[in-house]
C-alpha positions in Angstrom: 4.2 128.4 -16.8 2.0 127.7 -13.6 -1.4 127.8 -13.5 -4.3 127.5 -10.9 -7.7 126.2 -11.0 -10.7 125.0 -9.4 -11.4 121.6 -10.0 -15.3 120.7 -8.9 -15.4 117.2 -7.5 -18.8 116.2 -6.0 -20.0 119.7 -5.5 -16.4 120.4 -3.7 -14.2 123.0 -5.4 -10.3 121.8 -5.2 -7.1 123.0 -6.3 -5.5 122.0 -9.5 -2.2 123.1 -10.3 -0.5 122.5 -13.8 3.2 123.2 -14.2 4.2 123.0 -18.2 8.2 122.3 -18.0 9.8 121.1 -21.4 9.4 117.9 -22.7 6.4 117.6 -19.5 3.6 118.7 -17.7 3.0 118.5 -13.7 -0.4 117.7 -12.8 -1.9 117.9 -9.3 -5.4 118.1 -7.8 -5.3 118.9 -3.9 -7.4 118.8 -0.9 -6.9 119.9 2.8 -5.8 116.5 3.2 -4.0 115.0 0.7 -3.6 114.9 -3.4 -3.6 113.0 -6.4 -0.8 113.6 -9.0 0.8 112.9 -12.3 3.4 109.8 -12.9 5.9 112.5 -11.6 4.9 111.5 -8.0 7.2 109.0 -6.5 5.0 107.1 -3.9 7.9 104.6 -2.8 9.6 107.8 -1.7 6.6 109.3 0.2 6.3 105.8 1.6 9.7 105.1 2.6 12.0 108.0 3.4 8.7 110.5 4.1 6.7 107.4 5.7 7.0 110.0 9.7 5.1 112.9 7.3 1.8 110.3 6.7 1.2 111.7 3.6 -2.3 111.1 1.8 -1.5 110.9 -1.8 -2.1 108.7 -5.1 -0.1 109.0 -9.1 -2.3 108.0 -12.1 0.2 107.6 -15.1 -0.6 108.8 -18.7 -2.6 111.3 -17.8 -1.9 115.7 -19.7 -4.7 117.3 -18.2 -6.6 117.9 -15.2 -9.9 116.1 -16.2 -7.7 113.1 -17.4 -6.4 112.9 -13.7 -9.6 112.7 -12.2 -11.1 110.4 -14.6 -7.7 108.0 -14.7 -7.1 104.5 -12.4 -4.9 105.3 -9.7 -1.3 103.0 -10.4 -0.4 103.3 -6.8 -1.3 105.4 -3.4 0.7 106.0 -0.5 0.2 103.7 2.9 -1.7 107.0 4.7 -4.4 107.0 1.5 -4.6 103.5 1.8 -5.8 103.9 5.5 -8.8 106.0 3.6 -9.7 103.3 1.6 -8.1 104.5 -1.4 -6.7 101.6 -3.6 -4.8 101.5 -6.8 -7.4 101.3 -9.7 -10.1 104.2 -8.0 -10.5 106.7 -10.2 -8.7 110.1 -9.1 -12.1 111.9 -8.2 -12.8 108.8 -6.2 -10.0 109.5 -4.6 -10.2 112.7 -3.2 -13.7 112.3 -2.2 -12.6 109.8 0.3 -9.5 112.9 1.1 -12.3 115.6 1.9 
């Protein structure tokens, strides 16, 4: 199942997105700009083989729901977030204040 929902960060309404698959659940909180995701993201892919997209994105690990996202460290963020000023360790709402 997929669902859809507004996330308020700041007084900004994002999109979250939770995908339940068996054995897992996707997480993902977006902006115009970029997103912060579940362990599922691979950031050393984004970084590497993606690195001509500049994508603006960040994983936090351990995290089932929505609000654990946003309140979770960040365990690593692409090159393009880092440019931001978004480092490993910011909370995920932190995060995607500096993506607005």
């Amino acid at each position: 199942m997929v669902t859809m929902e507004p996330v308020n960060v700041g007084g900004h309404i994002l999109v979250g997105v939770e995908v339940k698959l068996p054995k897992t659940t996707l997480l993902s909180i977006s902006t115009g700009k970029g997103y912060i995701m579940c362990g599922a993201l691979d950031v050393g892919l984004l970084n590497e083989t993606l690195s001509d997209r500049g994508i603006i994105a960040a994983r936090a690990v351990g995290v089932r729901t929505l609000p654990q996202l946003l309140a979770a460290p960040l365990e690593s963020v692409t090159i393009e977030a880092e440019k931001l000023g978004i480092v490993p360790g910011m909370t995920g709402a932190d995060a995607l204040l500096h993506m607005l």
